[in-house]
N, CA, C and O atoms as a GROMACS GRO file, in nm:
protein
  360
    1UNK      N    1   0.084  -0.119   0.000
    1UNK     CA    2   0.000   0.000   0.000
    1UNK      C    3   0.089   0.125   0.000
    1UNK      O    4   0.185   0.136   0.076
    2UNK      N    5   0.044   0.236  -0.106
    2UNK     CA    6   0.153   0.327  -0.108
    2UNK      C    7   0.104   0.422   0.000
    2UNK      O    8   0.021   0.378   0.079
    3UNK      N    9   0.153   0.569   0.017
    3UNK     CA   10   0.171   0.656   0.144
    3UNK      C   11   0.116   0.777   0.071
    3UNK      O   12   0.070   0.764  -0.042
    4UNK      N   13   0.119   0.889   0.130
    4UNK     CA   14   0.106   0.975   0.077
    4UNK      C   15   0.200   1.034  -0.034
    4UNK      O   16   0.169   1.068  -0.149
    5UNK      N   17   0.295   1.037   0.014
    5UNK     CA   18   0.443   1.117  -0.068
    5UNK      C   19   0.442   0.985  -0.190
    5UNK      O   20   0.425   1.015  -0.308
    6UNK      N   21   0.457   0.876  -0.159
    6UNK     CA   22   0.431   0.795  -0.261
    6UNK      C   23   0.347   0.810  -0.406
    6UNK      O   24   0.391   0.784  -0.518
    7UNK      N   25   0.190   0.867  -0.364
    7UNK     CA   26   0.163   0.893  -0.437
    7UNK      C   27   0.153   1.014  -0.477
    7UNK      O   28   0.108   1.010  -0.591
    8UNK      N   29   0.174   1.136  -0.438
    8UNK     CA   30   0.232   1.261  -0.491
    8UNK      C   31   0.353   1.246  -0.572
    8UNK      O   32   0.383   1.352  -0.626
    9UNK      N   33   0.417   1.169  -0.594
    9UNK     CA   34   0.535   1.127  -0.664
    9UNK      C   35   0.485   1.060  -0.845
    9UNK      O   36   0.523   1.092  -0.957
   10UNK      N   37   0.388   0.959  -0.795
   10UNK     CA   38   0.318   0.913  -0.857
   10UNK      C   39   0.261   1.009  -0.943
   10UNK      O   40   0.307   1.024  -1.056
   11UNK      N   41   0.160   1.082  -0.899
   11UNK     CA   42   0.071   1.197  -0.942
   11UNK      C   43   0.201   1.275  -1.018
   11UNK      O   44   0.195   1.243  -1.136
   12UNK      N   45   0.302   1.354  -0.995
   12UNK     CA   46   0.352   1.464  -1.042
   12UNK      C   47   0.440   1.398  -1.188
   12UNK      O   48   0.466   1.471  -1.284
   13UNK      N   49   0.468   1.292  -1.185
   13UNK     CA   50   0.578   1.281  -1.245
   13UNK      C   51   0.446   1.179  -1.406
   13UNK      O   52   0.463   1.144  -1.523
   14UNK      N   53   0.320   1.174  -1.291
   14UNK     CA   54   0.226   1.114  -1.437
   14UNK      C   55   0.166   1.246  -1.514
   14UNK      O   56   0.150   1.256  -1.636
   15UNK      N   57   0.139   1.341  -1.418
   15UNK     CA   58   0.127   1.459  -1.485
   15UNK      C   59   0.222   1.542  -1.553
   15UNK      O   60   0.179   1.622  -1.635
   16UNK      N   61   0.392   1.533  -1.522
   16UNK     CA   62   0.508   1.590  -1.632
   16UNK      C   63   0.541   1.522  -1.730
   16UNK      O   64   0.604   1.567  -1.826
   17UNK      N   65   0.486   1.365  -1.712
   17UNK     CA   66   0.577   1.264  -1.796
   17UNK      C   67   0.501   1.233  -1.934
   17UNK      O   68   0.547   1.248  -2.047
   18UNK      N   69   0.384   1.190  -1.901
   18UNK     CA   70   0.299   1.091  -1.971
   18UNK      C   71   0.399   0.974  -1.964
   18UNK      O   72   0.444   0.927  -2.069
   19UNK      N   73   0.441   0.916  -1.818
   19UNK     CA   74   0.501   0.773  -1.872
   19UNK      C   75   0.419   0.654  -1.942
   19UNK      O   76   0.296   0.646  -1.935
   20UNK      N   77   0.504   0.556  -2.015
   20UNK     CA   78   0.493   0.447  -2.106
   20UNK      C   79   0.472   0.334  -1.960
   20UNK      O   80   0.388   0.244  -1.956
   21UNK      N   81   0.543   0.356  -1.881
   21UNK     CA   82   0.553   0.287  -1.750
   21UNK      C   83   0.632   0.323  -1.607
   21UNK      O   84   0.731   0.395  -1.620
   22UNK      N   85   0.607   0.290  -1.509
   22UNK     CA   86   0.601   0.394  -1.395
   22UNK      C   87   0.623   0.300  -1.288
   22UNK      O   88   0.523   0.231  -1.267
   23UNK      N   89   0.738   0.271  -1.199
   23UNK     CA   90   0.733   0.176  -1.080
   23UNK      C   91   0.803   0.296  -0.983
   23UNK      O   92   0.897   0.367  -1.018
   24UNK      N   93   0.735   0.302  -0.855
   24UNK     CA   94   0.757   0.346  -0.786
   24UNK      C   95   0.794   0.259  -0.629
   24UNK      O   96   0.707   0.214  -0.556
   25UNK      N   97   0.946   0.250  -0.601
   25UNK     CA   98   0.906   0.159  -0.476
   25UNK      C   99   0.962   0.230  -0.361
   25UNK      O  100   1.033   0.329  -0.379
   26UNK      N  101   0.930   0.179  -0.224
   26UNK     CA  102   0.929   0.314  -0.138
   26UNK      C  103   1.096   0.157  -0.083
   26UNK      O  104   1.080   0.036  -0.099
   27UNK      N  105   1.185   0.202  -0.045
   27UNK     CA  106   1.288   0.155  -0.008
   27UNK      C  107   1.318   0.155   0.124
   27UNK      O  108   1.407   0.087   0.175
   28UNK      N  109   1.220   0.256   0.201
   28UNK     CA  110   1.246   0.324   0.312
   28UNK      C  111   1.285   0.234   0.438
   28UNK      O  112   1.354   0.264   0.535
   29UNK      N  113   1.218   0.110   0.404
   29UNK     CA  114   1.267  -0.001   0.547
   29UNK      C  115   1.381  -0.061   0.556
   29UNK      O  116   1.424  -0.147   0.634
   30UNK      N  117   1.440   0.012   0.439
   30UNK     CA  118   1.584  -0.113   0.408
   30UNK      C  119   1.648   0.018   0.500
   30UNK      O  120   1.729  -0.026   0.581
   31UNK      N  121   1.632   0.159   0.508
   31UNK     CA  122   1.737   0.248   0.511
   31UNK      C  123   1.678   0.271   0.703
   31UNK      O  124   1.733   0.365   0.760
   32UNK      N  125   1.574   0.188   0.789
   32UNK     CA  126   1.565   0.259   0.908
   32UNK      C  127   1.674   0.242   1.018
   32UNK      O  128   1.752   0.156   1.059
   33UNK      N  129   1.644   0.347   1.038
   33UNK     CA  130   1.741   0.417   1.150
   33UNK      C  131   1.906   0.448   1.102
   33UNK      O  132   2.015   0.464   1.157
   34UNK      N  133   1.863   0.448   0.995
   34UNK     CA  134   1.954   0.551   0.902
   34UNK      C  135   2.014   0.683   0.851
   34UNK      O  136   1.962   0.768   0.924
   35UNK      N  137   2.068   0.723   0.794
   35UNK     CA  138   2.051   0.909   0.814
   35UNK      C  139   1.932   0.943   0.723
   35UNK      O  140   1.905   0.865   0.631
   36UNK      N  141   1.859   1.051   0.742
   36UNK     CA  142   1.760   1.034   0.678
   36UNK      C  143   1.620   0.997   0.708
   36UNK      O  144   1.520   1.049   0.657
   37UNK      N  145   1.625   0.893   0.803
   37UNK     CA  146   1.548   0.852   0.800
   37UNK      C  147   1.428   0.903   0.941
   37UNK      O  148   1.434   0.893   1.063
   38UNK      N  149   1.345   0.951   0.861
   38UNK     CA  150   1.263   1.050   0.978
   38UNK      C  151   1.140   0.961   1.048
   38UNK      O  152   1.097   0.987   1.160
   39UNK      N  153   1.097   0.863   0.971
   39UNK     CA  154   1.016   0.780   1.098
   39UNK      C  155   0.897   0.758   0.983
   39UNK      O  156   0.834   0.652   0.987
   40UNK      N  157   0.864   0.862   0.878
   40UNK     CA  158   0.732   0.858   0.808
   40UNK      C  159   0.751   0.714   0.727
   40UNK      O  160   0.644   0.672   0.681
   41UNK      N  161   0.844   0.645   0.706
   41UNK     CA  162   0.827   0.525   0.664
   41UNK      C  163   0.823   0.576   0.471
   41UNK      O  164   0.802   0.491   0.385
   42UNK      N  165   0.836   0.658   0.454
   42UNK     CA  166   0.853   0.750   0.320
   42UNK      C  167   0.948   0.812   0.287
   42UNK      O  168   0.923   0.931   0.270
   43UNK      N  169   1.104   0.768   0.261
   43UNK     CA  170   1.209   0.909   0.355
   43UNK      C  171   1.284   0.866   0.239
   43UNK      O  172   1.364   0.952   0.204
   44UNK      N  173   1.287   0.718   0.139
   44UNK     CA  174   1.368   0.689   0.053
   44UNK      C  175   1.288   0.583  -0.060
   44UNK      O  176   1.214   0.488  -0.032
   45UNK      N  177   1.328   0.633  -0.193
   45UNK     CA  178   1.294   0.583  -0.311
   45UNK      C  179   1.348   0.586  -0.385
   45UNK      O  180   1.441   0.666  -0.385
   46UNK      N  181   1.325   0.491  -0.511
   46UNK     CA  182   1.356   0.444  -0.616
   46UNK      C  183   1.212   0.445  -0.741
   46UNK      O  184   1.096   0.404  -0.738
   47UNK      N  185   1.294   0.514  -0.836
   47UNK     CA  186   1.128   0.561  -0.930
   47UNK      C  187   1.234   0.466  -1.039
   47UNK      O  188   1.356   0.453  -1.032
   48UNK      N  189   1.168   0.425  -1.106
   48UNK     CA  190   1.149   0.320  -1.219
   48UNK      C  191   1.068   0.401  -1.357
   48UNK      O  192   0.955   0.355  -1.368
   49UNK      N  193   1.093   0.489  -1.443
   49UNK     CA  194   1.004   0.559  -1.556
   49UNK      C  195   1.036   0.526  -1.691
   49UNK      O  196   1.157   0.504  -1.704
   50UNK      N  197   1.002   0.521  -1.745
   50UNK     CA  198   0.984   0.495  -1.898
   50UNK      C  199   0.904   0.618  -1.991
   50UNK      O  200   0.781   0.623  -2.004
   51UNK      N  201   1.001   0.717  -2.054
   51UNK     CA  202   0.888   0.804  -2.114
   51UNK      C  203   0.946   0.859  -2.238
   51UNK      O  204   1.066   0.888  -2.237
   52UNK      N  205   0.855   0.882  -2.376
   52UNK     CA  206   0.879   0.931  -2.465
   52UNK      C  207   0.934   1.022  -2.456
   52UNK      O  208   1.044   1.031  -2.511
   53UNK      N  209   0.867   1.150  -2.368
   53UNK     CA  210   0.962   1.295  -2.357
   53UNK      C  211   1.139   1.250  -2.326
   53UNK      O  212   1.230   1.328  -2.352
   54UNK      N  213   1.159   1.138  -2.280
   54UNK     CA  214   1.306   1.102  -2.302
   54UNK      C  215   1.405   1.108  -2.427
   54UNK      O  216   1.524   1.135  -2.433
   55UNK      N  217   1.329   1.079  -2.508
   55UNK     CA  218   1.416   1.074  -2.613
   55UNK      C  219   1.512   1.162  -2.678
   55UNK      O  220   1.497   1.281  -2.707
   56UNK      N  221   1.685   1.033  -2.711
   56UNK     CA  222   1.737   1.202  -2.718
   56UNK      C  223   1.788   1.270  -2.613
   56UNK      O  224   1.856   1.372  -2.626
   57UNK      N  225   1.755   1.210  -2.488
   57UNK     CA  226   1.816   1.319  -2.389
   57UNK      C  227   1.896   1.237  -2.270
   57UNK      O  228   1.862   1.139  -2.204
   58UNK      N  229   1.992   1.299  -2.270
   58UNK     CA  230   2.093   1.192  -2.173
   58UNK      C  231   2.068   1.173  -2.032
   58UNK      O  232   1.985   1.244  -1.976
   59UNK      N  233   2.126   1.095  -1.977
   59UNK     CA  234   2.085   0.977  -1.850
   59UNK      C  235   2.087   1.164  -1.758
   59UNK      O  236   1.991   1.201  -1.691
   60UNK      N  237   2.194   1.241  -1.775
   60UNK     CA  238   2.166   1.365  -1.694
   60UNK      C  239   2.031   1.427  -1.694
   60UNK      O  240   1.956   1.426  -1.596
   61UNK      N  241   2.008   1.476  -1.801
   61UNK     CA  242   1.875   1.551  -1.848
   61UNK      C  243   1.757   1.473  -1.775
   61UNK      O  244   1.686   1.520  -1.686
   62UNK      N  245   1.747   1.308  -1.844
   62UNK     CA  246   1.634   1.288  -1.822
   62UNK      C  247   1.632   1.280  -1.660
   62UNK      O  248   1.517   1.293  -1.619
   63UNK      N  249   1.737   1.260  -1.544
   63UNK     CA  250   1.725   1.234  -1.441
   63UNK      C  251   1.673   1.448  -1.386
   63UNK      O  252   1.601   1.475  -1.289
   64UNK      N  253   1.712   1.516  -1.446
   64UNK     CA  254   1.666   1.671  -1.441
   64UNK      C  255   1.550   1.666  -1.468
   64UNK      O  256   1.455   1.708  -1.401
   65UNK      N  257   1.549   1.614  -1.568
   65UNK     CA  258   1.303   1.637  -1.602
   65UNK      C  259   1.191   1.539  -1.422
   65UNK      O  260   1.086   1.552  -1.358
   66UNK      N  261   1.342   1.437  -1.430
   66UNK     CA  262   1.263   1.382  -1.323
   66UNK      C  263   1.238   1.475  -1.181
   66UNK      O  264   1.139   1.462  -1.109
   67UNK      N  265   1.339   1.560  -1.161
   67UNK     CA  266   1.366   1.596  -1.059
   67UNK      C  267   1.312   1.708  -1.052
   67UNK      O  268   1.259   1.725  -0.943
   68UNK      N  269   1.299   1.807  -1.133
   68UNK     CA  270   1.189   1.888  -1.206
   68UNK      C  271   1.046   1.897  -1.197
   68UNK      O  272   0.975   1.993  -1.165
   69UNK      N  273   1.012   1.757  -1.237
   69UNK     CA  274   0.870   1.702  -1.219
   69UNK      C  275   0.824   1.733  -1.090
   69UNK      O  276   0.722   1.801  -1.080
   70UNK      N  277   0.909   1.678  -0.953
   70UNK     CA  278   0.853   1.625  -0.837
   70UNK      C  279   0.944   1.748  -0.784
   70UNK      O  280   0.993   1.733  -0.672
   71UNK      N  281   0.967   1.847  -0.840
   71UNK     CA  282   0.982   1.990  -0.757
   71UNK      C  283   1.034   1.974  -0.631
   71UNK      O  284   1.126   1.892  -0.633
   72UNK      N  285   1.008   2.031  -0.495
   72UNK     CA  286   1.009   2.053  -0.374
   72UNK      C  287   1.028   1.884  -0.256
   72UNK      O  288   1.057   1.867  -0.137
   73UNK      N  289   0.995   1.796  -0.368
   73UNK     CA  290   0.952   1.696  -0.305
   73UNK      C  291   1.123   1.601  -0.187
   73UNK      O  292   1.152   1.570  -0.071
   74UNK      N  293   1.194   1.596  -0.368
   74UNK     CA  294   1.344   1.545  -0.323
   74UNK      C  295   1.410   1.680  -0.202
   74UNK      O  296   1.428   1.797  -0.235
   75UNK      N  297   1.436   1.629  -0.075
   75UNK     CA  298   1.522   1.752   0.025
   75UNK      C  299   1.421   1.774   0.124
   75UNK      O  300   1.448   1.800   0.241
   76UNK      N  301   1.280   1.761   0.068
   76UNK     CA  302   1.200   1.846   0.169
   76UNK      C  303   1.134   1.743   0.218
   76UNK      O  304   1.129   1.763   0.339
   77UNK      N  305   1.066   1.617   0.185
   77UNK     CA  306   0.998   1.509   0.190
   77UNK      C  307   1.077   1.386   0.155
   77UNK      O  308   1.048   1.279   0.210
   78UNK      N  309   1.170   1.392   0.069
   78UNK     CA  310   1.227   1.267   0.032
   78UNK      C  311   1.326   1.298   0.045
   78UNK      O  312   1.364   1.403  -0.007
   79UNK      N  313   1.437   1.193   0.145
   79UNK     CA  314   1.553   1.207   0.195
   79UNK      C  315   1.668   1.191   0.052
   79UNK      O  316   1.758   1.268   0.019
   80UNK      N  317   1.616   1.037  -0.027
   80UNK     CA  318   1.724   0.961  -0.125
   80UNK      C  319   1.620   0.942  -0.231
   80UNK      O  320   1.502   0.927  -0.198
   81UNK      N  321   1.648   0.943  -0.329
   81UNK     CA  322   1.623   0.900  -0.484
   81UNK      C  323   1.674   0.890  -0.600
   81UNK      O  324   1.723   0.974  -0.676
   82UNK      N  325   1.654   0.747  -0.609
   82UNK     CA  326   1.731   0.696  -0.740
   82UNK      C  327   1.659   0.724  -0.847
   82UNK      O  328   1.544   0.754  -0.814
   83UNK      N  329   1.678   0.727  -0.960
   83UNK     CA  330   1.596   0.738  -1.044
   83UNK      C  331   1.693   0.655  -1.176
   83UNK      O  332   1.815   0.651  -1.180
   84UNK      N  333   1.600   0.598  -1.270
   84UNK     CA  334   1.565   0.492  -1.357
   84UNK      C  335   1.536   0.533  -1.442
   84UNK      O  336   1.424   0.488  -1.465
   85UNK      N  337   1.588   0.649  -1.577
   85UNK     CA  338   1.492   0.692  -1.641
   85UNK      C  339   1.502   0.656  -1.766
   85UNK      O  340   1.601   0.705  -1.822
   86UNK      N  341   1.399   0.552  -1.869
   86UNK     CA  342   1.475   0.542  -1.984
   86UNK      C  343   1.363   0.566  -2.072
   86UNK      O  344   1.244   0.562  -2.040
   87UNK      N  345   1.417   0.594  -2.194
   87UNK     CA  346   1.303   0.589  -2.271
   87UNK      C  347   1.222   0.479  -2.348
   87UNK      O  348   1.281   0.373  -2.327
   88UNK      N  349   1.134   0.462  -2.411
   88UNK     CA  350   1.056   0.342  -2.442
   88UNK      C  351   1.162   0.268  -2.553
   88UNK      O  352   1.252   0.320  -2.620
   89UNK      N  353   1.119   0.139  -2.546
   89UNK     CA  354   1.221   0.067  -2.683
   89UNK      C  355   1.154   0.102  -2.794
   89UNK      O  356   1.044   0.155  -2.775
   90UNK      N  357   1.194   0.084  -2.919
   90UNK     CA  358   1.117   0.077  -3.075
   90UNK      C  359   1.060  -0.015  -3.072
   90UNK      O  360   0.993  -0.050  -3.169
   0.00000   0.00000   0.00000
């Protein structure tokens, strides 16, 4: 079951992206009592995206559109995030 920030993550990045496909997993139990880790059980992720607006644009960029997307979220709400960003195959 996702969390709140989970799915605000969800929400922002389906509303910048139009992803092809979208895994969002919350990592946060692997990292408790970790730095970071504030107790909401939401503090670390790994986004998984797949999106046309990728194309063409390098592993930097597209990890910038990601980070872009979800604004305020990474620093203020989310401690760690990996991000996955590729574009669709042919």
């Amino acid at each position: 079951m996702s969390g709140p920030v989970q799915r605000e993550i969800e929400t922002r990045l389906k509303e910048a992206l139009d992803p092809t496909h979208l895994e969002i997993v919350n990592d946060s139990a692997t990292h408790s009592g970790h730095a970071g880790d504030d107790g909401s059980g939401e503090s670390h992720f790994t986004v998984i995206v797949e999106a046309k607006a990728f194309a063409g644009k390098s592993r930097l960029e597209r990890q910038r559109m990601v980070n872009a997307a979800l604004g305020d979220l990474p620093g203020e709400r989310v401690h760690a995030l990996a991000i996955k960003a590729s574009e669709p195959a042919a």
